[in-house]
ROKOLDO-833620 format. One record per residue (C-alpha): y, z, x; residue in one letter. Coordinates in steps of 0.1 Angstrom, whole numbers, padded with zeros to 4 digits, always signed. Layout:
N
YZXa...
END
This chain:
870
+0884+0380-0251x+0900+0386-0286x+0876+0398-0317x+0896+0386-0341x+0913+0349-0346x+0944+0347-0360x+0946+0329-0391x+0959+0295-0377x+0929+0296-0353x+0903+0305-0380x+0917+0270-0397x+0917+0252-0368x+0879+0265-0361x+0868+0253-0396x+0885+0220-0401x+0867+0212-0363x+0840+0225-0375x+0838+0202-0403x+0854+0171-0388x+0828+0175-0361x+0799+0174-0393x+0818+0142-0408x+0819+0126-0370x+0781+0134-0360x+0771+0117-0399x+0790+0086-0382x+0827+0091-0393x+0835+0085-0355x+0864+0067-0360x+0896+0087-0370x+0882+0116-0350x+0908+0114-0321x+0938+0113-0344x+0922+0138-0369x+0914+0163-0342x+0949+0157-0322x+0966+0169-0361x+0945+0199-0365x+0957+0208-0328x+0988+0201-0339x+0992+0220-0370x+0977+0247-0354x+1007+0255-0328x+1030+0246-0357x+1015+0280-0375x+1009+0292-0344x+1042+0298-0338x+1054+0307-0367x+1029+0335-0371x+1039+0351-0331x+1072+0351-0349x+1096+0364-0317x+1092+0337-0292x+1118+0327-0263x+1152+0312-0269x+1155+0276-0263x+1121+0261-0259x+1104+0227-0267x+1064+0232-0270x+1055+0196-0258x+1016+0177-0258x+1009+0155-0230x+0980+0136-0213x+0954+0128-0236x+0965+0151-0263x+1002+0140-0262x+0987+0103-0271x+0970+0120-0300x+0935+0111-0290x+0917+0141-0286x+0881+0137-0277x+0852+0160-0284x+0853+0168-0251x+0888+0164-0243x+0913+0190-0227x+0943+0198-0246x+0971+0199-0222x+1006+0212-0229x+1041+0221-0218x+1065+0246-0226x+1097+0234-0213x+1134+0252-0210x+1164+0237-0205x+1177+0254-0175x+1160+0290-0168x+1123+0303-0178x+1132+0334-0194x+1107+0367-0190x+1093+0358-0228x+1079+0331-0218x+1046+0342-0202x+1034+0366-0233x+1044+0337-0257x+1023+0313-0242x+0993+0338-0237x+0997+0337-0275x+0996+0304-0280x+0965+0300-0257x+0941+0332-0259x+0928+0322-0291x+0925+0285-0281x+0905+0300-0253x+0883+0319-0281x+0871+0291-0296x+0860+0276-0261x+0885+0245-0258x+0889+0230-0226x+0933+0239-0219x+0960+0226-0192x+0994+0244-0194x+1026+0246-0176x+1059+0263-0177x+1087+0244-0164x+1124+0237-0168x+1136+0201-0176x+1147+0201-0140x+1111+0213-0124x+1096+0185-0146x+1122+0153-0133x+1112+0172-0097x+1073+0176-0101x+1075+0132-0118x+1094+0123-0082x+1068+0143-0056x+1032+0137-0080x+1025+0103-0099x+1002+0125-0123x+1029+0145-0134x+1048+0112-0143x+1020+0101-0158x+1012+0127-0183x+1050+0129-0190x+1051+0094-0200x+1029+0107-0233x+1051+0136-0242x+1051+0142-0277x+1072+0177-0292x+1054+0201-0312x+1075+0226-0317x+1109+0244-0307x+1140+0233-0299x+1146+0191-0307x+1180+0194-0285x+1157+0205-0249x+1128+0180-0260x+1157+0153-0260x+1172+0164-0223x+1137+0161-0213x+1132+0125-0228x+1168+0114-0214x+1167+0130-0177x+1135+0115-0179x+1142+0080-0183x+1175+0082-0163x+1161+0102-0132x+1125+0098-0132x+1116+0062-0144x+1147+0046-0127x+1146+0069-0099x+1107+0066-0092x+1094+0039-0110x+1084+0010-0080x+1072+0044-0062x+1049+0049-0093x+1038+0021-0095x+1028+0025-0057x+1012+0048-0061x+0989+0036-0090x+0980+0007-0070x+0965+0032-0045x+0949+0051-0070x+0936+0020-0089x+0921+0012-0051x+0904+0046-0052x+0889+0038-0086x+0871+0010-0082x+0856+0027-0049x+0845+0059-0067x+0840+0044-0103x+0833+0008-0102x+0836-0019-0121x+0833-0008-0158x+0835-0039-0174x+0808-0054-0155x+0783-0022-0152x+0754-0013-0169x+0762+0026-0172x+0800+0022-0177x+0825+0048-0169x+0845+0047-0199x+0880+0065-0187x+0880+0057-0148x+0861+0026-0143x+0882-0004-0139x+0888-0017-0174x+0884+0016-0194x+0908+0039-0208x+0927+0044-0178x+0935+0006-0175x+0947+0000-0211x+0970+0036-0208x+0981+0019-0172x+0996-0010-0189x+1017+0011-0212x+1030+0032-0185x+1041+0004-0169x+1056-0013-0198x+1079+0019-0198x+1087+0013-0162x+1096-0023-0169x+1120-0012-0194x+1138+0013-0172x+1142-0010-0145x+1150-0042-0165x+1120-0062-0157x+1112-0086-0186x+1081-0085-0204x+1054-0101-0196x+1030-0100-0223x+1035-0114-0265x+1036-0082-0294x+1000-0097-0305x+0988-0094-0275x+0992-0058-0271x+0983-0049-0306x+0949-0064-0293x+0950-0039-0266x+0954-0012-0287x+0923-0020-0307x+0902-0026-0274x+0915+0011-0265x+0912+0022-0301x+0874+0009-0296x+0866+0027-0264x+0885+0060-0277x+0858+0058-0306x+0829+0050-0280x+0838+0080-0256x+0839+0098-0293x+0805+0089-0302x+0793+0098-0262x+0808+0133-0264x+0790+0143-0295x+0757+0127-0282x+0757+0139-0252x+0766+0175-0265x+0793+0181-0235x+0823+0161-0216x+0813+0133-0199x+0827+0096-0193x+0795+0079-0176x+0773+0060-0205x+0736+0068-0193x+0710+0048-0201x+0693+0076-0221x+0732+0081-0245x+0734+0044-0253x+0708+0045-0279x+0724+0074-0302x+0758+0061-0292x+0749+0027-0303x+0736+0044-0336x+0767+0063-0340x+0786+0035-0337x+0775+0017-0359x+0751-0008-0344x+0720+0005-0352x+0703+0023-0384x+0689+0060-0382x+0656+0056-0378x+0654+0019-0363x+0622+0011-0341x+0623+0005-0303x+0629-0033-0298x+0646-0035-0328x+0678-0005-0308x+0671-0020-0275x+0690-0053-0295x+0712-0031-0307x+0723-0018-0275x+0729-0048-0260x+0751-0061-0286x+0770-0025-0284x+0773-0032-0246x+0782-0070-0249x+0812-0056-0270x+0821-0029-0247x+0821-0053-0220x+0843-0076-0233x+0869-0049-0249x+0868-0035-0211x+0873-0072-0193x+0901-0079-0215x+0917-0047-0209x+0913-0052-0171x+0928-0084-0173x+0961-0074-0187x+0964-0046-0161x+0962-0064-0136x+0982-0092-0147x+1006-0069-0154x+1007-0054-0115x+1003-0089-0104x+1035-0105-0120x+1060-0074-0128x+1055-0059-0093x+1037-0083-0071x+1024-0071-0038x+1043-0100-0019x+1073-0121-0028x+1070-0154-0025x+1093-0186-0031x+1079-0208-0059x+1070-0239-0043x+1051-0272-0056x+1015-0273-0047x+0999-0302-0069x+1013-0322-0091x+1022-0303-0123x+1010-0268-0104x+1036-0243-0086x+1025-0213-0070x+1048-0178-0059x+1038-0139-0059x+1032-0139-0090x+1006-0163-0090x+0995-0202-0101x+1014-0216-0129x+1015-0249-0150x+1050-0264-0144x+1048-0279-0182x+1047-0247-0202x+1042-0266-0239x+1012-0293-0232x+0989-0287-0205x+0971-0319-0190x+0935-0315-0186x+0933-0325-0153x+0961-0303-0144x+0946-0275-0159x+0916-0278-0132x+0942-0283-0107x+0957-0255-0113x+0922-0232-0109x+0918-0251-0080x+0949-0242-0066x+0935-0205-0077x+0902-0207-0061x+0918-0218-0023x+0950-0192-0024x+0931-0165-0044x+0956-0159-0064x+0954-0157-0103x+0966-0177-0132x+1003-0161-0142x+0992-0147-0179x+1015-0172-0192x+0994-0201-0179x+0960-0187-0193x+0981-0181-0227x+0991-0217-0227x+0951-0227-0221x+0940-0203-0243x+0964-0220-0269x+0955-0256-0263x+0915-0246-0251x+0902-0274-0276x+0924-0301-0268x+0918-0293-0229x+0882-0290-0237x+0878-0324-0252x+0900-0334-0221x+0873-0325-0199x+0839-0324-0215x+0811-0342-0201x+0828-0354-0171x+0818-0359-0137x+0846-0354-0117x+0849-0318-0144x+0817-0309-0126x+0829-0314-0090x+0859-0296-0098x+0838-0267-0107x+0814-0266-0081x+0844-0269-0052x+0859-0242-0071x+0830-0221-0071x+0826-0225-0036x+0855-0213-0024x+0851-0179-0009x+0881-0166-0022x+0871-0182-0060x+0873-0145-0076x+0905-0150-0091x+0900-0182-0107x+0862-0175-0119x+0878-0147-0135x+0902-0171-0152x+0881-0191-0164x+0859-0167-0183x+0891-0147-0192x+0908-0183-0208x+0870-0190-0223x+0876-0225-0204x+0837-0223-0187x+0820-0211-0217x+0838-0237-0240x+0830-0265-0211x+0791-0253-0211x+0784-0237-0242x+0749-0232-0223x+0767-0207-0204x+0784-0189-0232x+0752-0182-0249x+0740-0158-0225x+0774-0147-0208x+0772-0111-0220x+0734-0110-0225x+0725-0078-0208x+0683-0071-0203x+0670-0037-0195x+0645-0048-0172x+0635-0037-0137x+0662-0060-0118x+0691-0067-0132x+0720-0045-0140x+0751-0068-0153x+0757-0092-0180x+0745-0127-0168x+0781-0144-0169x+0793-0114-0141x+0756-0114-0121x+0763-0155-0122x+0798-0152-0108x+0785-0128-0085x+0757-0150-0070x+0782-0182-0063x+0807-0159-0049x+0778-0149-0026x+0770-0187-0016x+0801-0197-0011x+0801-0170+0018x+0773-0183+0031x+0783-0214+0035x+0820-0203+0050x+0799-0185+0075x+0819-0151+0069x+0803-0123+0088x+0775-0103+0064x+0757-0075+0083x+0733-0076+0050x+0728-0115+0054x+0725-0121+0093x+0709-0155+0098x+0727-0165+0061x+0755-0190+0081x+0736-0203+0106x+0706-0213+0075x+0737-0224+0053x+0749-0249+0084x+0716-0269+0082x+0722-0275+0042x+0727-0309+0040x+0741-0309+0002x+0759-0276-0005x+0766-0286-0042x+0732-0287-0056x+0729-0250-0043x+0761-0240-0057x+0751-0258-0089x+0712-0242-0089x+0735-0206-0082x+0751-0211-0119x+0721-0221-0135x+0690-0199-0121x+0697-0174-0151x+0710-0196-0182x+0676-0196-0197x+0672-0157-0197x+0672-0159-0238x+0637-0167-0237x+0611-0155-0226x+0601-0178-0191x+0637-0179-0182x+0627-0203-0153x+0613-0229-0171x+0640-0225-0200x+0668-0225-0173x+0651-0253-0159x+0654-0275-0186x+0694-0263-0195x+0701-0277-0159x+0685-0308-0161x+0701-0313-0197x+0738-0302-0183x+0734-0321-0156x+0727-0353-0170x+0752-0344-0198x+0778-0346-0167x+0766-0379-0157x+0746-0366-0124x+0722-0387-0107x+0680-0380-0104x+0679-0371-0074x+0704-0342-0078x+0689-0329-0112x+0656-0331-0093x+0667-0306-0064x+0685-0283-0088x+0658-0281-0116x+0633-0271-0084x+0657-0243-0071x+0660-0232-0108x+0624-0232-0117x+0614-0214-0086x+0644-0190-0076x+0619-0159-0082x+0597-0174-0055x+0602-0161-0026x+0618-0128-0038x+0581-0120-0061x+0558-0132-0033x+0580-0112-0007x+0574-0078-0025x+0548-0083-0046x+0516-0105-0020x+0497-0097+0012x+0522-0112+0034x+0493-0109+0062x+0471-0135+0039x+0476-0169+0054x+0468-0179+0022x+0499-0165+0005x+0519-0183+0033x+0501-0217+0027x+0502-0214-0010x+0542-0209-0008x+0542-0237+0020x+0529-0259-0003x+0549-0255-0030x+0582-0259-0012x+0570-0287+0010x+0603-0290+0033x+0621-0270+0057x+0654-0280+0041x+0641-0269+0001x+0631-0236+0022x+0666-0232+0031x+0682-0237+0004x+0654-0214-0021x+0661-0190+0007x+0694-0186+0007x+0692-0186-0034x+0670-0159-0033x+0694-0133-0015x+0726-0143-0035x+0705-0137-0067x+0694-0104-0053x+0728-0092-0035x+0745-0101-0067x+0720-0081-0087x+0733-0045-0066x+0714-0023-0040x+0685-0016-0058x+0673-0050-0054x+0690-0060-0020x+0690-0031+0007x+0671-0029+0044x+0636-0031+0030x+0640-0060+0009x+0658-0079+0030x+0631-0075+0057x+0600-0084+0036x+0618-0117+0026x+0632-0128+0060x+0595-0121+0071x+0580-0148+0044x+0606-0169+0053x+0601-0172+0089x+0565-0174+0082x+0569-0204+0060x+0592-0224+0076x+0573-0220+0109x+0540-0232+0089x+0562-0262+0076x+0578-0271+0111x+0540-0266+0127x+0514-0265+0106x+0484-0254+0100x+0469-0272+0129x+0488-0256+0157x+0477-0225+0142x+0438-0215+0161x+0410-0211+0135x+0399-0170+0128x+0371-0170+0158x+0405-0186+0185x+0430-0161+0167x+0401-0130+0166x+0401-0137+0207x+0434-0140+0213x+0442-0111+0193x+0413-0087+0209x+0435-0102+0247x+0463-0089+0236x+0450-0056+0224x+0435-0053+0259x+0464-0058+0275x+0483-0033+0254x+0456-0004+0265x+0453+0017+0294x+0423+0007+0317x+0402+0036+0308x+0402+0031+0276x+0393-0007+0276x+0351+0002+0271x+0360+0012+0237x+0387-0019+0228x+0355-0040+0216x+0337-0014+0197x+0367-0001+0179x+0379-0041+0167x+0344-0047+0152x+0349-0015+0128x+0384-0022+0120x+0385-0044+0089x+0393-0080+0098x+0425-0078+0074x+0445-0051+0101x+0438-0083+0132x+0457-0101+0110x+0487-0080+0099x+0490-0054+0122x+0504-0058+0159x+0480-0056+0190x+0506-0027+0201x+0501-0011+0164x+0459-0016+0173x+0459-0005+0199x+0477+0027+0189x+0454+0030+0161x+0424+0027+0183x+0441+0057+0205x+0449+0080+0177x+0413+0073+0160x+0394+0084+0192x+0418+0117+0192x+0404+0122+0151x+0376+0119+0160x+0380+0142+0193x+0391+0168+0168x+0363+0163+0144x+0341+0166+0166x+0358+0198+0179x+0360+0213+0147x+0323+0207+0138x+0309+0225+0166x+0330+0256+0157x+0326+0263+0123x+0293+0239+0113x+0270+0242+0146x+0236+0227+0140x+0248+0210+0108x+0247+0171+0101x+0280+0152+0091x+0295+0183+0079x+0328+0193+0084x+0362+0176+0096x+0373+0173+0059x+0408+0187+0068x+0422+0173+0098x+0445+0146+0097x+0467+0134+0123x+0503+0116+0120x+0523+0096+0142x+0556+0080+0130x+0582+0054+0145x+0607+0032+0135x+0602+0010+0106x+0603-0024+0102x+0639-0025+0085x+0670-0002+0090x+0667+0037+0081x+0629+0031+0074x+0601+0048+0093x+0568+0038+0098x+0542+0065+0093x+0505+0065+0103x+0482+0087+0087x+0443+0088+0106x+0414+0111+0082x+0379+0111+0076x+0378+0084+0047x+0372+0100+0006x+0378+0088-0027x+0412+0099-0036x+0423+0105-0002x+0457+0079-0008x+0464+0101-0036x+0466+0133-0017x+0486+0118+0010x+0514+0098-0015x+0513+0137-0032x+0522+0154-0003x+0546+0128+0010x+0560+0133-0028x+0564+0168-0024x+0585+0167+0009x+0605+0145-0006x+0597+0109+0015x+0599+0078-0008x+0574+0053-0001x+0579+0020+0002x+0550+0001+0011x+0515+0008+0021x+0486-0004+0038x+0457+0011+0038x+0428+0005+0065x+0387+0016+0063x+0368+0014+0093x+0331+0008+0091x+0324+0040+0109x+0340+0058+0081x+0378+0063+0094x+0411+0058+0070x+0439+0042+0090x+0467+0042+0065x+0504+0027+0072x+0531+0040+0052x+0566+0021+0054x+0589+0046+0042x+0625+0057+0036x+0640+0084+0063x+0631+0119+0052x+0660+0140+0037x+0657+0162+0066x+0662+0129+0091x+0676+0146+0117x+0646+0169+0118x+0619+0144+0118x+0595+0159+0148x+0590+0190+0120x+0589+0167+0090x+0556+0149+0096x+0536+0181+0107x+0544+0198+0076x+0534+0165+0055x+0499+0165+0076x+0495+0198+0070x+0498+0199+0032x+0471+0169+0033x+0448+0188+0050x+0457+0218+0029x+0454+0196-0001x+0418+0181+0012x+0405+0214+0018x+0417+0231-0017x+0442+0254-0001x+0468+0237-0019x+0474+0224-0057x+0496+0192-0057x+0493+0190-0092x+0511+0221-0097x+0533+0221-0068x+0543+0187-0076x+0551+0199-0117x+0569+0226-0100x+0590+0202-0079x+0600+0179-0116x+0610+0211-0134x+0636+0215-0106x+0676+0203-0114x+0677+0195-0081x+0648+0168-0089x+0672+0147-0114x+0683+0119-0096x+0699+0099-0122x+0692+0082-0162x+0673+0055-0166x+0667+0030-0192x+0634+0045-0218x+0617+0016-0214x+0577+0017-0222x+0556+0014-0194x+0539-0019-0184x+0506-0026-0169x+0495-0061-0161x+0457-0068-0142x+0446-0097-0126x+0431-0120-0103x+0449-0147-0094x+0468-0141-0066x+0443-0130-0043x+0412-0140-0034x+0397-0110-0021x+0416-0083-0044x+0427-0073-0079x+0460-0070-0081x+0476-0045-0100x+0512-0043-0111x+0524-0012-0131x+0566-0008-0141x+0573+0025-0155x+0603+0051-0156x+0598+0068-0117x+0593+0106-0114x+0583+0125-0082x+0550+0121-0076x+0547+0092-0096x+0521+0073-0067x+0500+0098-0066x+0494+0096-0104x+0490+0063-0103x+0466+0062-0071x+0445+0092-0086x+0441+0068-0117x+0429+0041-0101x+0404+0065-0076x+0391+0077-0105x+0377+0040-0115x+0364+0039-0083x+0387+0021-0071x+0396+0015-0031x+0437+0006-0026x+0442-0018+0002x+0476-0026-0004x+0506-0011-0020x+0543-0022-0024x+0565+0003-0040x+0598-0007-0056x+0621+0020-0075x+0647+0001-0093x+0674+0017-0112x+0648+0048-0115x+0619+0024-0124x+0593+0019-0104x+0575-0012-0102x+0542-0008-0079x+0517-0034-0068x+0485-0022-0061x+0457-0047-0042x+0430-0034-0049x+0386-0032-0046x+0356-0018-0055x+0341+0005-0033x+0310-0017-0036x+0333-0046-0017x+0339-0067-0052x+0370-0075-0073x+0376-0058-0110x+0363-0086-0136x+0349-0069-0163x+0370-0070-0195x+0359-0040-0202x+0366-0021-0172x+0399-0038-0172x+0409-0026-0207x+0398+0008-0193x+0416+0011-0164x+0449-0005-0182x+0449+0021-0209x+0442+0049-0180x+0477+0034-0157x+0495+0035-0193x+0488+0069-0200x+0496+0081-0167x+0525+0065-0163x+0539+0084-0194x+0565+0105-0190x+0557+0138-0179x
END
């Protein structure tokens, strides 16, 4: 470590030093050029001032720093290069260069190499090829800096460019598996996502290659000046990013787009909550749409000047030819209407794009093709059949990326790049839209889905597939306001009578539209054991065939929204209501037995399920089991319970004569015994916890499942009249799963530890947040949200909390509502995007629901301040 800096490093600490003032003030714009020259000048004196320095050299930039945008975080990566030998100079000149570079804590990449190791290193490793593709000189010797540039060209691009370009369709490949999406995402990865940086530097580098080997161009000089301000754009976002996050990093968390948004421009220091939450949706709907365009052109550029199959134009419709390099418009200077939705047609069934010259054309003519089309019928039909073609990605994408759908349904274009930081979903509505048709359309062309079993066989029995399709593109038009159900409601009805549809089909949609939350918010958020949920949905649907149909809605909408909201658990709860439904529609109530017929044949079945010494006990033990578990329990799971009760109480009664002989009721405070199984979806487990019933006693055991790290995700929660808690825990599998006969003794124990004051949750579980290993990802700051009521339930307040999740957040919430004197009966636990959205049924200890306004102020004002943050 060097003491003192060399002059040229003391000017290149202070003019950082003050460009990063300027940039942090909101002068985030010029930074990457203005840092790349104050790089620059530095080796420029750097040299100079080192004085003897090899014979021969060129000092060159490359990467990042030899396109002259030099992040705050970005390395600065250079080459010194020779023209045929590395002399023995060289290492103690570039230790010169770098040591005080090192100093002042930049992030460096460096090589040595001859022209000829560089042309070798471009042939064997694309990256090499890449970076030298930016080389820029510096300093030394112009005469090696030109061999560079011409064996370069000659060798390396001629040589190895259709390798490289290989080779970056791999890597793109691996991209989109470890990045994602970008321009579709709500936490963007701004270099290595599809459609960031990497994309628009992609399309450069292969502009070069297309040179070299004579390919012609495809894309117009405007057309990549626009590129160059999307990139110029995201250069200045990652800018603003670096400095708000204080360190390198590419990944836009929820908790950076606020001060990013602000350093960017898009919202006043100082601005209040709702008023930057705007603000950072307009910053991300303009990120979005700088990233899709970027996407597009590199991968039309891949798709026409080095198409992954040759193919002989032929005719496919009239006016509409089709080759490797994708679906074209035979006409090139007027475009027909109806040849234009031909030609996506033609897209939508081959699943092949739009050449870029095609979308130019449409792009050119949009409002004469628009007027072409509006308001027509068979412009509808076209649209449906094209988005229910399962291989329709291509052509949805042209149609958003031509404007053609927005300008067709202006409805759609109001909200395409609406993005809402709420608990479900994570993508502008255009993309989650796209998403859900594409999801249909495999439905209905039965394609395998391991995470949709029964969705083909469901999607056979639809008797008008369009009207689906059509409620698939409209569930989420209305999310500008506030009901977006009844909003998007009414933009269907209005579009579709617009487009000359007839009642009965603007009937059937507006019903899917209006209720597409249905089945999804009953699913996770009712008593799915309450025959009166099931009649209630029953009765709103009325058919098996709307059933269907809401159905299979309801899992596009929530596979399109991501795994947070589709996954085992989900998908469980809401084939459950649906089988219950539909089997209440097909049947009825009548073939159902009334409670005393159903109460017999349930306490048969229980019998049958024990072991004939332990029948004398069967009746007894159903009378003090609350008449809810008959009804949504098993008579395998009762009788189990009946078993493990009579061994709690066998160790109560155990433990009383040992330590509190002579003594009344004392006693037996501690024990608590587990038994766990399979869950009722994949890589769930179902968990049975049996103790002496206490206020607060869920509270303890959601703390100590906290603290051993098993997420909950549903609860049930069972008082016997002789003073037993039977609670059911559906939960996730353990991190240590493949240790699960220790896991659930060590949960028990810390229970009973935790019952008996030998153990502090509340400090163990503060102890377990402070940890880094506890961080499990960003999430959006929103406020937390607590709404009570009464209305769906008869015989329980229902209580629905959404707040950001931390560990041990149940517990807080379950200690709150104990501490209102309050008995849980129910809980379903959701953890979306690290939010969690709980649903709490709940009583009374006295038996009654919560009705007071006063004690519901009070307990809403407790949830909020426990929810907070900790």
């Amino acid at each position: 470590m060097h003491t003192a800096l060399p002059p040229s490093a003391e000017r290149l600490k202070s003019g950082r030093d003050a460009l990063f003032e300027r940039a942090r003030g909101g002068a985030v714009a010029g930074f990457p050029w203005e840092c790349t020259h104050l790089v620059d000048r530095y080796f420029e004196e750097r040299v100079k001032e080192i004085g003897e320095h090899p014979p021969g050299f060129a000092l060159v930039a490359v990467g990042g720093y030899g396109r002259g945008r030099l992040c705050p975080g970005s390395d600065v990566d250079i080459l010194l290069i020779f023209a045929r030998r590395i002399p023995g100079q060289a290492e103690p000149f570039v230790k010169s260069l770098l040591f005080p570079l090192w100093d002042l804590g930049l992030d460096l990449g460096h090589g040595v190499r001859t022209v000829a190791d560089c042309i070798s290193l471009a042939g064997k490793d694309f990256q090499v090829l890449a970076s030298l593709m930016d080389a820029r000189p510096l300093a030394g010797d112009a005469e090696v800096f030109r061999r560079l540039c011409d064996a370069f060209a000659t060798k390396a691009l001629r040589g190895h460019g259709r390798i490289f370009v290989q080779s970056l369709r791999r890597h793109n490949a691996s991209r989109a598996a470890q990045y994602g999406d970008a321009s579709a995402m709500l936490e963007p990865e701004l270099k290595n996502g599809l459609g960031g940086l990497r994309d628009g530097q992609q399309v450069f580098w292969l502009q070069r290659v297309m040179e070299a080997l004579g390919i012609e161009p495809v894309f117009l000089p405007e057309e990549l000046a626009r590129l160059r301000e999307d990139q110029a754009f995201l250069n200045r976002v990652r800018t603003a990013l670096h400095l708000c996050a204080g360190r390198k990093t590419d990944r836009l968390f929820f908790d950076l787009q606020p001060p990013t948004a602000r350093l960017m421009g898009f919202a006043a220091p100082g601005t209040g909550p709702e008023a930057t939450g705007r603000a950072v949706e307009f910053f991300l709907s303009r990120l979005h749409q700088a990233m899709t365009r970027i996407k597009a052109m590199r991968e039309a550029l891949f798709q026409e000047a080095f198409p992954a199959l040759e193919q002989t134009a032929r005719a496919t419709r009239m006016g509409v030819a089709m080759d490797g390099r994708g679906v074209s418009l035979t006409s090139r200077s007027q475009a027909d209407p109806a040849t234009v939705l031909d030609a996506f047609l033609e897209s939508a069934y081959s699943g092949l794009p739009l050449t870029w010259n095609t979308r130019r054309v449409i792009r050119g003519q949009l409002p004469r093709i628009v007027r072409g089309l509006a308001d027509q019928d068979a412009t509808l039909t076209a649209l449906v059949e094209i988005f229910s073609s399962p291989r329709s990605g291509p052509a949805c994408d042209g149609l958003l990326e031509t404007r053609l759908l927005p300008a067709l349904i202006p409805e759609f274009a109001q909200v395409e790049h609406l993005i809402q930081f709420n608990d479900y979903h994570v993508h502008p509505v255009g993309r989650h839209t796209m998403a859900c048709l594409s999801r249909l359309a495999g439905f209905a062309s039965a394609e395998a889905d391991r995470d949709a079993p029964w969705a083909g066989e469901i999607a056979a029995r639809i008797a008008d597939h369009d009207r689906l399709v059509l409620a698939g593109f409209f569930h989420d038009l209305g999310k500008n306001e506030p009901d977006h159900c009844e909003a998007g409601t009414a933009i269907a009805a209005r579009v579709l009578e617009r487009f000359g549809r007839d009642a009965r089909t603007v009937d059937e949609v507006a019903f899917l539209v209006r209720h597409h939350l249905l089945l999804a918010k009953t699913a996770t958020r009712r008593d799915l054991a309450d025959d009166g949920v099931i009649g209630e949905v029953a009765g709103l649907v009325r058919t098996p065939q709307r059933l269907d149909a809401l159905y299979l809605l309801s899992m596009a909408d929530a596979m399109a929204t991501g795994p947070r909201a589709w996954n085992t658990w989900s998908r469980s709860l809401l084939g459950e209501l649906y089988f219950k439904v539909r089997r209440q529609l097909l049947h009825g109530i009548a073939a159902e037995p009334g409670p005393l017929g159903r109460v017999e044949g349930i306490r048969a079945a229980v019998l049958a399920a024990t072991l004939p010494e332990e029948r004398d006990t069967v009746d007894a033990a159903l009378n003090a089991m609350p008449r809810r578990a008959l009804f949504a329990l098993a008579p395998e799971t009762l009788a189990g319970h009946i078993r493990l009760v009579r061994r709690l109480w066998e160790a109560v009664a155990r433990e009383r004569r040992e330590n509190h002989p002579g003594a009344t009721g004392s006693g037996g405070e501690g024990i608590v015994l587990a038994e766990a199984g399979p869950g009722p979806a994949e890589e769930t487990c179902r968990l049975t916890l049996a103790a002496l019933d206490r206020p607060g006693l869920f509270a303890v055991m959601a703390g100590a499942l906290a603290l051993h790290g098993v997420n909950i995700l549903a609860a049930e929660l069972f008082t016997w009249a002789d003073g037993t808690a039977v609670d059911v825990f559906t939960v996730t599998q353990p991190p240590d799963a493949l240790f699960l006969d220790e896991v659930w003794p060590r949960v028990s124990r810390s229970i009973s530890l935790a019952l008996t004051n030998r153990l502090d949750l509340e400090s163990r579980l503060a102890e377990r947040r402070r940890s880094p290993l506890a961080r499990n990802g960003l999430s959006p700051r929103l406020r937390p949200l607590v709404a009570i009521h009464n209305r769906d339930s008869d015989a329980f307040t229902v209580v629905e909390v959404a707040a950001p999740d931390r560990i041990g957040f149940l517990h807080d919430m379950a200690r709150a509502l104990a501490a209102h004197g309050l008995s849980i009966h129910l809980a379903k636990i959701a953890t979306i995007k690290g939010r969690a959205a709980d649903i709490f049924h709940v009583r009374h200890r006295s038996g009654g629901r919560l009705t007071e306004p006063g004690q519901i102020e009070s307990l809403r004002r407790a949830l909020l301040a426990a929810a907070e943050p900790a």
